[in-house]
mmCIF file as gemmi writes it, N, C-alpha and C atoms, coordinates in Angstrom:
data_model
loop_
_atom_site.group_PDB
_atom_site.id
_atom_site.type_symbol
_atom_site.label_atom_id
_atom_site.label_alt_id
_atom_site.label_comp_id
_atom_site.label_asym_id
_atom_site.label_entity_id
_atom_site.label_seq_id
_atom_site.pdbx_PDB_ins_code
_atom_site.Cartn_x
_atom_site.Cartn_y
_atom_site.Cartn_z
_atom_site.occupancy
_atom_site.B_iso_or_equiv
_atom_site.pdbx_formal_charge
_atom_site.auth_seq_id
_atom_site.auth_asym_id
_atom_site.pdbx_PDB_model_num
ATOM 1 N N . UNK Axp A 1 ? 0.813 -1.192 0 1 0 ? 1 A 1
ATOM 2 C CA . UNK Axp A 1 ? 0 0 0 1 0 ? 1 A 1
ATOM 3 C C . UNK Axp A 1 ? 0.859 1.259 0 1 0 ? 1 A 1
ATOM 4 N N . UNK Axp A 2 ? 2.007 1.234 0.759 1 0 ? 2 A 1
ATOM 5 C CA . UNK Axp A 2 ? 2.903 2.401 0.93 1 0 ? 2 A 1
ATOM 6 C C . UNK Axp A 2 ? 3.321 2.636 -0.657 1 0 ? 2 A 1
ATOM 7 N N . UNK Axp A 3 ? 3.471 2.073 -1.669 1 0 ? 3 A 1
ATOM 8 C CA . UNK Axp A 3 ? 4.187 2.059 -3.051 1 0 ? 3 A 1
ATOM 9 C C . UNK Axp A 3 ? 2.671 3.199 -3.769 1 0 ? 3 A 1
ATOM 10 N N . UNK Axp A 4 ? 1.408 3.283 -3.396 1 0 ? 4 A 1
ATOM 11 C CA . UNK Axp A 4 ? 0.751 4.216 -4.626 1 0 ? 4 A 1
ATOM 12 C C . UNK Axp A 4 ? -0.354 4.836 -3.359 1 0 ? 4 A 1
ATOM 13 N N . UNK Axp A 5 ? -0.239 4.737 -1.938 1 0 ? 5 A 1
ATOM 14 C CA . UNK Axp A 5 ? -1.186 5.813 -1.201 1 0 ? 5 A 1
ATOM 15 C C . UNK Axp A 5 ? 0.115 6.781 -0.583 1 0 ? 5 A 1
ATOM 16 N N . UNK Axp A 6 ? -0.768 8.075 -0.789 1 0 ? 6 A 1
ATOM 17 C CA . UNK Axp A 6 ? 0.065 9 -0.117 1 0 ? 6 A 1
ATOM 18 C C . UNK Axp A 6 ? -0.471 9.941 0.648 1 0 ? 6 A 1
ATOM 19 N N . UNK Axp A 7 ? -0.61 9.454 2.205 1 0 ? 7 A 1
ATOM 20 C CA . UNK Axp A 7 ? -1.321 10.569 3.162 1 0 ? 7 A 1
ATOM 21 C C . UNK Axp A 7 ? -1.593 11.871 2.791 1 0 ? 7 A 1
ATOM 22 N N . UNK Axp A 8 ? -0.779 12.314 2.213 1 0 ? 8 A 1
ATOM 23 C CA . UNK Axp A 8 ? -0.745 14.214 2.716 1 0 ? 8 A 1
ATOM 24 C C . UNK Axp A 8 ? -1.444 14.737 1.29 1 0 ? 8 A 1
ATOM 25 N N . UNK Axp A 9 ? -1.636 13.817 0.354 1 0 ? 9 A 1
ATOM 26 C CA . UNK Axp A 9 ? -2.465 13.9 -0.74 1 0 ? 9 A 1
ATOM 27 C C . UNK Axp A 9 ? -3.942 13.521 -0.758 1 0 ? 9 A 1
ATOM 28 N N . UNK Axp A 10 ? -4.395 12.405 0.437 1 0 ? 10 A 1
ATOM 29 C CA . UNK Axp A 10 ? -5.211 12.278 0.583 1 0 ? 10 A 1
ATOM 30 C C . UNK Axp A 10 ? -6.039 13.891 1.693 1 0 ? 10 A 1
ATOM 31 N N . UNK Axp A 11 ? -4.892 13.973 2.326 1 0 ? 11 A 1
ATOM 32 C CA . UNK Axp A 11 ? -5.872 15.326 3.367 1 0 ? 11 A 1
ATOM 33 C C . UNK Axp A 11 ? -5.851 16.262 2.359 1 0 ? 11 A 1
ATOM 34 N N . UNK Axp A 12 ? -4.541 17.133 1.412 1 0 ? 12 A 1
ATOM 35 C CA . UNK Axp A 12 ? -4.858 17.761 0.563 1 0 ? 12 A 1
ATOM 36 C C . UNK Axp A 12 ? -6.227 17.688 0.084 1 0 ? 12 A 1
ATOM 37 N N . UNK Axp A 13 ? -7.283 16.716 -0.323 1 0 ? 13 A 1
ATOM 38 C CA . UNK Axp A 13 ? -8.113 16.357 -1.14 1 0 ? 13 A 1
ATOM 39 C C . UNK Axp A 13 ? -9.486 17.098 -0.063 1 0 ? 13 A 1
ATOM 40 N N . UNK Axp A 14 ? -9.156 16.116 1.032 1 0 ? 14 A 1
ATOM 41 C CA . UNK Axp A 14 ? -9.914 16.706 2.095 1 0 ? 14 A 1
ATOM 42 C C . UNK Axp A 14 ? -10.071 18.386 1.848 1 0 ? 14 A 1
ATOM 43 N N . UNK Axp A 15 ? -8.954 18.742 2.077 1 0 ? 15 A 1
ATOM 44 C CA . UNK Axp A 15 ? -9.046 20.096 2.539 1 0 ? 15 A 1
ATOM 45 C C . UNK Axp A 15 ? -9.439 21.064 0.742 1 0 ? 15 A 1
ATOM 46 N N . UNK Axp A 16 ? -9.331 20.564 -0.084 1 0 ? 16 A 1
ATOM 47 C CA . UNK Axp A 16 ? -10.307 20.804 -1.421 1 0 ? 16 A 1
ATOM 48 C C . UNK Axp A 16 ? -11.885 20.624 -1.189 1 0 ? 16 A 1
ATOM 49 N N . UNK Axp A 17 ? -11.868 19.53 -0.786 1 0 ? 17 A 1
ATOM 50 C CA . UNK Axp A 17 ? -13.882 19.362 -0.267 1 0 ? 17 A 1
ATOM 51 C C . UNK Axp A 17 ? -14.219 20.447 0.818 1 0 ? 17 A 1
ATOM 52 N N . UNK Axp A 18 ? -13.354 20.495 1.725 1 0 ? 18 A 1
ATOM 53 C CA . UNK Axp A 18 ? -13.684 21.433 2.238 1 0 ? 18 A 1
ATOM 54 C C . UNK Axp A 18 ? -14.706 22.741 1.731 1 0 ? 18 A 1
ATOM 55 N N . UNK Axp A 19 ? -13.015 23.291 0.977 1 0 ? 19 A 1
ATOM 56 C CA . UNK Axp A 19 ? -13.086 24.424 0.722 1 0 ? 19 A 1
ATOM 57 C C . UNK Axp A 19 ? -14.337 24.64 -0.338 1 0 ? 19 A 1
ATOM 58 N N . UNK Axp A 20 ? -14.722 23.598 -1.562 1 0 ? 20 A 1
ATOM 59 C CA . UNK Axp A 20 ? -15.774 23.487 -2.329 1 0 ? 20 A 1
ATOM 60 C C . UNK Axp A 20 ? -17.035 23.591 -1.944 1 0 ? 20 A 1
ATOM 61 N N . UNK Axp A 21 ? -17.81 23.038 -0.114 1 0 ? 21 A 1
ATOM 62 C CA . UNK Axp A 21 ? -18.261 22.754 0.011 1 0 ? 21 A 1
ATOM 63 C C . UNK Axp A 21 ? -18.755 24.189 0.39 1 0 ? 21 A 1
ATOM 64 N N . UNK Axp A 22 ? -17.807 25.12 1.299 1 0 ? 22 A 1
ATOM 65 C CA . UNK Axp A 22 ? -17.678 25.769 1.864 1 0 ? 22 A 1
ATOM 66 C C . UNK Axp A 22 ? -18.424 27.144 0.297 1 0 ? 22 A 1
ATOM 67 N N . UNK Axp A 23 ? -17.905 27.154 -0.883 1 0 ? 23 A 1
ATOM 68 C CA . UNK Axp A 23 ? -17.958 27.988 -1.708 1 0 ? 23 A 1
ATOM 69 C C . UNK Axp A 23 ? -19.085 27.346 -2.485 1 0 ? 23 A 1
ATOM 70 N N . UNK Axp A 24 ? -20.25 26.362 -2.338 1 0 ? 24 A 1
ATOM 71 C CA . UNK Axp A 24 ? -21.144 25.859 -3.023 1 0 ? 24 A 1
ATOM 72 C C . UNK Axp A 24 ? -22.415 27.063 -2.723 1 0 ? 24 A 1
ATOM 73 N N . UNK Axp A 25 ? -22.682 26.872 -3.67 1 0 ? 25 A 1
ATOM 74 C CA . UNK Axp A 25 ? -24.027 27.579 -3.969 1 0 ? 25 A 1
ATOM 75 C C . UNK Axp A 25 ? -25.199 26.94 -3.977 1 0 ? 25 A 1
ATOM 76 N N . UNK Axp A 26 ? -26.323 27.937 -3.772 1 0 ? 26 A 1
ATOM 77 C CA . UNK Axp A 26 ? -27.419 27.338 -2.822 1 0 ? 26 A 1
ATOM 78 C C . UNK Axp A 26 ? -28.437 27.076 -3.914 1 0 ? 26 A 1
ATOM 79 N N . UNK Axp A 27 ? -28.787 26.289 -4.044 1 0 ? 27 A 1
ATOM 80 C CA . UNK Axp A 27 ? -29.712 25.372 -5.703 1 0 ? 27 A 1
ATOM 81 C C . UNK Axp A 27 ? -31.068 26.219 -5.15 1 0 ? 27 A 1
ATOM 82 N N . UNK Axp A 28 ? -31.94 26.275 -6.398 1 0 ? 28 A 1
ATOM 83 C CA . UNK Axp A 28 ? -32.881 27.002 -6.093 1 0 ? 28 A 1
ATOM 84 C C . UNK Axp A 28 ? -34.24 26.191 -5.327 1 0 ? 28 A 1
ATOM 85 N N . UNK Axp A 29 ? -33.909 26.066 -3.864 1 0 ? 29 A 1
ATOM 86 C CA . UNK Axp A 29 ? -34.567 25.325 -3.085 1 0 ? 29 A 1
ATOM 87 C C . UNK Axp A 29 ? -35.7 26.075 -2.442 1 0 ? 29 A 1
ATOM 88 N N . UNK Axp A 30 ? -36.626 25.627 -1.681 1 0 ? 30 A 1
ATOM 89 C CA . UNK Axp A 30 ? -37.476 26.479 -0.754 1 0 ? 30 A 1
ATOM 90 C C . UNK Axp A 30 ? -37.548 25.351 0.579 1 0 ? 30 A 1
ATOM 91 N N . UNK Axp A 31 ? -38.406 26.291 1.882 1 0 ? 31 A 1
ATOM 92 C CA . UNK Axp A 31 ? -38.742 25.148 2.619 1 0 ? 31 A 1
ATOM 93 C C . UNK Axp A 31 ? -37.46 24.594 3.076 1 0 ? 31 A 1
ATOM 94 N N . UNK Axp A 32 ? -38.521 23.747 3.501 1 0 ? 32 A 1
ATOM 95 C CA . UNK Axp A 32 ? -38.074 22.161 4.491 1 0 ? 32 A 1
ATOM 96 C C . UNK Axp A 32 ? -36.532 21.753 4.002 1 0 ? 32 A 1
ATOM 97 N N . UNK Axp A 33 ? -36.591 21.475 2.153 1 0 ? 33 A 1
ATOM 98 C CA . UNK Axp A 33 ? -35.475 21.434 1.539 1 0 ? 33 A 1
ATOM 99 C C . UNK Axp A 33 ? -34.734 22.056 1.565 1 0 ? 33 A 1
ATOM 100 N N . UNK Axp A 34 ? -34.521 23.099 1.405 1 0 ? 34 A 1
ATOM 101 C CA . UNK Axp A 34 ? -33.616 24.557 1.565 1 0 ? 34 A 1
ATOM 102 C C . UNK Axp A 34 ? -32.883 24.151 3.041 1 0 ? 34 A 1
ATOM 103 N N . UNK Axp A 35 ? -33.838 23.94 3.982 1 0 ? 35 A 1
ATOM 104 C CA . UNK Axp A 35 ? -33.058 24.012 5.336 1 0 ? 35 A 1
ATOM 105 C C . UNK Axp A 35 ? -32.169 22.586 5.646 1 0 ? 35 A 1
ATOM 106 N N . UNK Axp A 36 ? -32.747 21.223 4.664 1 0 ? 36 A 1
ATOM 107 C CA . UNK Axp A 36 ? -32.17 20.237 4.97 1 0 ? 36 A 1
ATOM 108 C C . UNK Axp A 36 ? -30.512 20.271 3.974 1 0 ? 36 A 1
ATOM 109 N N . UNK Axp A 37 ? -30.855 21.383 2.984 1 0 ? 37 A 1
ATOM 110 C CA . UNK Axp A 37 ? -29.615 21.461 2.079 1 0 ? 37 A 1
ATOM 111 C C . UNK Axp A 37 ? -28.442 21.858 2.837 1 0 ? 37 A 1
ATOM 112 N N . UNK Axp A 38 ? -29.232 23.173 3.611 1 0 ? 38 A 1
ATOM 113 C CA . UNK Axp A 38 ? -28.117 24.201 4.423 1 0 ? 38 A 1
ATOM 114 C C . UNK Axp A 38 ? -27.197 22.877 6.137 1 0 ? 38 A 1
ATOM 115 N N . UNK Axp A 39 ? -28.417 22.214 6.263 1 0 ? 39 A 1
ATOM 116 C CA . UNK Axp A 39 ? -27.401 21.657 7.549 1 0 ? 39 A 1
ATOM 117 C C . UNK Axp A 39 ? -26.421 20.495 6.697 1 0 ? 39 A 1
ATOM 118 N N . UNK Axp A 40 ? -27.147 20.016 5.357 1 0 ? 40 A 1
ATOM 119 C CA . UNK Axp A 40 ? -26.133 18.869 5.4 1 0 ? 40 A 1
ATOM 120 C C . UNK Axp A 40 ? -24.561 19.386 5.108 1 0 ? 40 A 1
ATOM 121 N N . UNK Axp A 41 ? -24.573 20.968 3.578 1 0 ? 41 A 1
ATOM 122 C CA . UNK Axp A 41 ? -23.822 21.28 3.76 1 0 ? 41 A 1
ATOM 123 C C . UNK Axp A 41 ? -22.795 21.632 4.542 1 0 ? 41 A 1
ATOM 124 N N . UNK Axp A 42 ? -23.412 22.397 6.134 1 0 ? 42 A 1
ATOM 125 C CA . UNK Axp A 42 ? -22.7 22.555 7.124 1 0 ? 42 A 1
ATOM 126 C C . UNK Axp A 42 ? -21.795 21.179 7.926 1 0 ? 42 A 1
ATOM 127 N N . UNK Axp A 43 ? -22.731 19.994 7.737 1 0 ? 43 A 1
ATOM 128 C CA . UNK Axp A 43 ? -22.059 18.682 8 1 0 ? 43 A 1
ATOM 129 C C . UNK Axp A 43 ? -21.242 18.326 7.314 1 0 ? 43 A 1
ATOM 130 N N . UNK Axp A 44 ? -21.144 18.32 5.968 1 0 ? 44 A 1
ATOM 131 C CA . UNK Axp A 44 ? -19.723 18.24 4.89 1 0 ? 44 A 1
ATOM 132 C C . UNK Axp A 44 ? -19.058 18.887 4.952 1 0 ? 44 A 1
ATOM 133 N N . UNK Axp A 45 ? -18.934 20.749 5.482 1 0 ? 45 A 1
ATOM 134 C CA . UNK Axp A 45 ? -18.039 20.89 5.624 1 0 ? 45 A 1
ATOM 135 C C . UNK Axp A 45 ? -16.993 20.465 7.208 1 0 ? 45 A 1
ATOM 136 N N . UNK Axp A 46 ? -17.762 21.055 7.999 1 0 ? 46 A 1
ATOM 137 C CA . UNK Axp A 46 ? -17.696 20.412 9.641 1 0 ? 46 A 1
ATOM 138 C C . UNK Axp A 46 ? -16.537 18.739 9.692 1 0 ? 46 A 1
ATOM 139 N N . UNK Axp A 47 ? -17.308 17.838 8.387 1 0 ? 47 A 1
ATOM 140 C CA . UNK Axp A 47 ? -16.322 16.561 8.843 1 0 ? 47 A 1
ATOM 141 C C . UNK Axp A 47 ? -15.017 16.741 7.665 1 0 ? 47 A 1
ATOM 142 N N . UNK Axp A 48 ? -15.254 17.706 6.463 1 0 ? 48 A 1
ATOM 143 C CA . UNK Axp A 48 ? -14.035 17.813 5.482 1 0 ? 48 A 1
ATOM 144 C C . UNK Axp A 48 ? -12.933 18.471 5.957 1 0 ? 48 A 1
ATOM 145 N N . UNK Axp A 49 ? -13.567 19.431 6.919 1 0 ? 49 A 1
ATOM 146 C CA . UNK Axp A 49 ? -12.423 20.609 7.54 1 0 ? 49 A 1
ATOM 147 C C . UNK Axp A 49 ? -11.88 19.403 9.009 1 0 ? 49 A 1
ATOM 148 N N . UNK Axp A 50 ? -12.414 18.734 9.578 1 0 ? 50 A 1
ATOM 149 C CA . UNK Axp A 50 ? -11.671 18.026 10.804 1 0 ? 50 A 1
ATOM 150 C C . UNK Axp A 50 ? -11.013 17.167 9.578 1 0 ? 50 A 1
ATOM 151 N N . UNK Axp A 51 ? -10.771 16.382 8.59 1 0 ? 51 A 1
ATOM 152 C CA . UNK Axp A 51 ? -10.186 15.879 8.215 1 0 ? 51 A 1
ATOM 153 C C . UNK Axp A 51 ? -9.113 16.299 7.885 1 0 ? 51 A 1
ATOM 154 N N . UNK Axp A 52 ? -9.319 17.499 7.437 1 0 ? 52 A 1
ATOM 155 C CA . UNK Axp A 52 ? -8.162 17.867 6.541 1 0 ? 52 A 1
ATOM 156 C C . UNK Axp A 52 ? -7.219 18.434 7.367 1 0 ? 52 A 1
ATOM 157 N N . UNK Axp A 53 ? -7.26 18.804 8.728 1 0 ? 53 A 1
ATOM 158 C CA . UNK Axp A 53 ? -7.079 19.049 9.841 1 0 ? 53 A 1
ATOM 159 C C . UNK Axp A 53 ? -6.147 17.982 10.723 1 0 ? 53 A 1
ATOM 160 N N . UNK Axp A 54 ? -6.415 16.756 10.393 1 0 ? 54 A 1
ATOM 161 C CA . UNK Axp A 54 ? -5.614 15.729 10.98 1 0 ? 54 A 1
ATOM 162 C C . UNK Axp A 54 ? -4.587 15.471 10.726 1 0 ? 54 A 1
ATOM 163 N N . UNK Axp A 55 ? -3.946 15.074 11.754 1 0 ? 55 A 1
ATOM 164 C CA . UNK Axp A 55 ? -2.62 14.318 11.789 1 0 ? 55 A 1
ATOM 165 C C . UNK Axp A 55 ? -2.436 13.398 11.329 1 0 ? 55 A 1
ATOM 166 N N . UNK Axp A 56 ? -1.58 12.642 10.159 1 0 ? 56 A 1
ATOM 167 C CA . UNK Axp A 56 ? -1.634 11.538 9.311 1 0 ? 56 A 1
ATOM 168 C C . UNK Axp A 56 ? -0.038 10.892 9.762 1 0 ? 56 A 1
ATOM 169 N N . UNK Axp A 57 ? -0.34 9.612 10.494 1 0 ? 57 A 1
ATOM 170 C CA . UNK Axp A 57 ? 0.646 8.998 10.408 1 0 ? 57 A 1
ATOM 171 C C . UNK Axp A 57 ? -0.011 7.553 9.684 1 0 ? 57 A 1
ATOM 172 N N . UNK Axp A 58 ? 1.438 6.919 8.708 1 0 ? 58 A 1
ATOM 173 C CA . UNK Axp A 58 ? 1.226 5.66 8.094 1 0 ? 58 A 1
ATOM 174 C C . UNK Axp A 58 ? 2.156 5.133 8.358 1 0 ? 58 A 1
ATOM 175 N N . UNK Axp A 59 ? 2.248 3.717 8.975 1 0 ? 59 A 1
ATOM 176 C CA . UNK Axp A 59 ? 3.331 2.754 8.923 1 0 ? 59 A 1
ATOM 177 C C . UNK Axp A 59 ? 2.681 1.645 9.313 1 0 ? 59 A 1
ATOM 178 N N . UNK Axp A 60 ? 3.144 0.479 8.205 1 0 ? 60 A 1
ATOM 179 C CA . UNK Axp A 60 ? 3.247 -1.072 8.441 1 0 ? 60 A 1
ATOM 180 C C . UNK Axp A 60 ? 1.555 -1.155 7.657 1 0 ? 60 A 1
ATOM 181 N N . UNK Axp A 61 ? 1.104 -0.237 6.949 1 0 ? 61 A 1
ATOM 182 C CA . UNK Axp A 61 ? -0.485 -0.56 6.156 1 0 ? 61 A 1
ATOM 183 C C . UNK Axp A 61 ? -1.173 0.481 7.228 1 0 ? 61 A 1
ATOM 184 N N . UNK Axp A 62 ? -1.226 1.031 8.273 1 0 ? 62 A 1
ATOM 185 C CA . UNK Axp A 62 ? -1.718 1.246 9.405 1 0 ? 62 A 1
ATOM 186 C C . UNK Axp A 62 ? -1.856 2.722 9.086 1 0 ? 62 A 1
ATOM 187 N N . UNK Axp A 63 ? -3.067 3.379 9.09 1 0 ? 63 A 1
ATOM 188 C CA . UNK Axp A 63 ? -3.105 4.774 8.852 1 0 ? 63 A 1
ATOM 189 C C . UNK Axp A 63 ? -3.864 5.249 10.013 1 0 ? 63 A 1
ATOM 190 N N . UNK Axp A 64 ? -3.543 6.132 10.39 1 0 ? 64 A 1
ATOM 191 C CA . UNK Axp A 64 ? -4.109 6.773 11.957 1 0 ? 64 A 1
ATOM 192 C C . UNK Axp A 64 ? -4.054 8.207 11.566 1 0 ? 64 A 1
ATOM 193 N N . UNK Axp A 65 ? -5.792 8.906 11.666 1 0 ? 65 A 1
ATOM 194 C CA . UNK Axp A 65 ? -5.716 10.427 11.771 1 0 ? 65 A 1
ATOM 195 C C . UNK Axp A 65 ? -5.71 10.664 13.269 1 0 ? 65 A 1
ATOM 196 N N . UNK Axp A 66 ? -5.184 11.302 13.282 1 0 ? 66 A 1
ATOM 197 C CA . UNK Axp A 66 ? -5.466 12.126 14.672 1 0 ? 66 A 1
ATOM 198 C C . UNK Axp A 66 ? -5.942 13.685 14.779 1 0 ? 66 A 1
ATOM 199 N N . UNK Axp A 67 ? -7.023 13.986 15.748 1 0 ? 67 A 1
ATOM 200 C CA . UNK Axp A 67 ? -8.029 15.135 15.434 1 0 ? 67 A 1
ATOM 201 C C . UNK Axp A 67 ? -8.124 15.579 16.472 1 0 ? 67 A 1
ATOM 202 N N . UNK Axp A 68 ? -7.218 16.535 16.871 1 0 ? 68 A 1
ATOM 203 C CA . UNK Axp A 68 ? -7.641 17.118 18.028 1 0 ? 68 A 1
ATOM 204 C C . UNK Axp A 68 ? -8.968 17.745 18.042 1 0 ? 68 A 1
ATOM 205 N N . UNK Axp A 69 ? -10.076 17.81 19.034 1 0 ? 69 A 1
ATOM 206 C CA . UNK Axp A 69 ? -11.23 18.208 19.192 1 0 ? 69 A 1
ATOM 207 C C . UNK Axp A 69 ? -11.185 18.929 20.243 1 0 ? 69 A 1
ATOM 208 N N . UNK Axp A 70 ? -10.051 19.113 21.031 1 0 ? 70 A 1
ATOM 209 C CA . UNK Axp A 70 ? -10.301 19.86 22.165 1 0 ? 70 A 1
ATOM 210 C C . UNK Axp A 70 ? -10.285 21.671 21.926 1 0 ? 70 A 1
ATOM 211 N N . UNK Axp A 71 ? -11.052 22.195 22.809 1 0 ? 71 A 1
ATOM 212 C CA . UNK Axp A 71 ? -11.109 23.756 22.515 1 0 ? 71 A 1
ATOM 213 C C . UNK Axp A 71 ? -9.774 24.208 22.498 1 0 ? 71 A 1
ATOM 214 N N . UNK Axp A 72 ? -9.394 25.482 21.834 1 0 ? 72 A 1
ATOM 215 C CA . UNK Axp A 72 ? -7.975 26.267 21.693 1 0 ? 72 A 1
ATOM 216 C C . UNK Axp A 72 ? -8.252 27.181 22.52 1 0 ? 72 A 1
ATOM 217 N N . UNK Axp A 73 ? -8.93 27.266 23.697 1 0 ? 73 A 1
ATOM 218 C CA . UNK Axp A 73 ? -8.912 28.092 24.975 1 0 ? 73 A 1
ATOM 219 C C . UNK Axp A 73 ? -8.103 27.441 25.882 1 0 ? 73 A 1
C-alpha cells in the first residue's frame, strides 16, 4: 500500500472538499429542503475541515488520523 497511497495527498483532497463545500451555492430550493440542504452542507463541511485538519501517520499498512477536538482556549 505504501508504493501508490500517499497521506498528505489524501488530506490535501480533504481540505479541497472542504473548501468546495464551503464555496457551493445554494440550488434554487425552498422550505423544508432549503433548510435540509443548508445543515447537510454545514455537515460536509464540519467533517471535510476536521479531516483535513488531521494528523496523518502511516506505517506497516496502518493509517491513523489524529483530530484534536479539544477547545484552543
Amino acid at each position: 500500500m505504501n508504493d501508490f497511497f500517499d497521506p498528505d495527498a489524501m488530506i490535501a483532497r480533504f481540505r479541497d472538499r472542504a473548501e468546495a463545500v464551503r464555496k457551493r451555492s445554494m440550488p434554487p430550493i425552498e422550505g423544508v429542503e432549503r433548510e435540509r440542504f443548508k445543515e447537510q452542507a454545514r455537515l460536509d463541511f464540519m467533517d471535510y475541515a476536521m479531516l483535513a485538519d488531521a494528523t496523518v501517520h502511516f506505517e506497516d499498512g496502518v493509517l491513523t488520523l489524529t483530530i484534536d477536538l479539544r477547545s484552543g482556549d
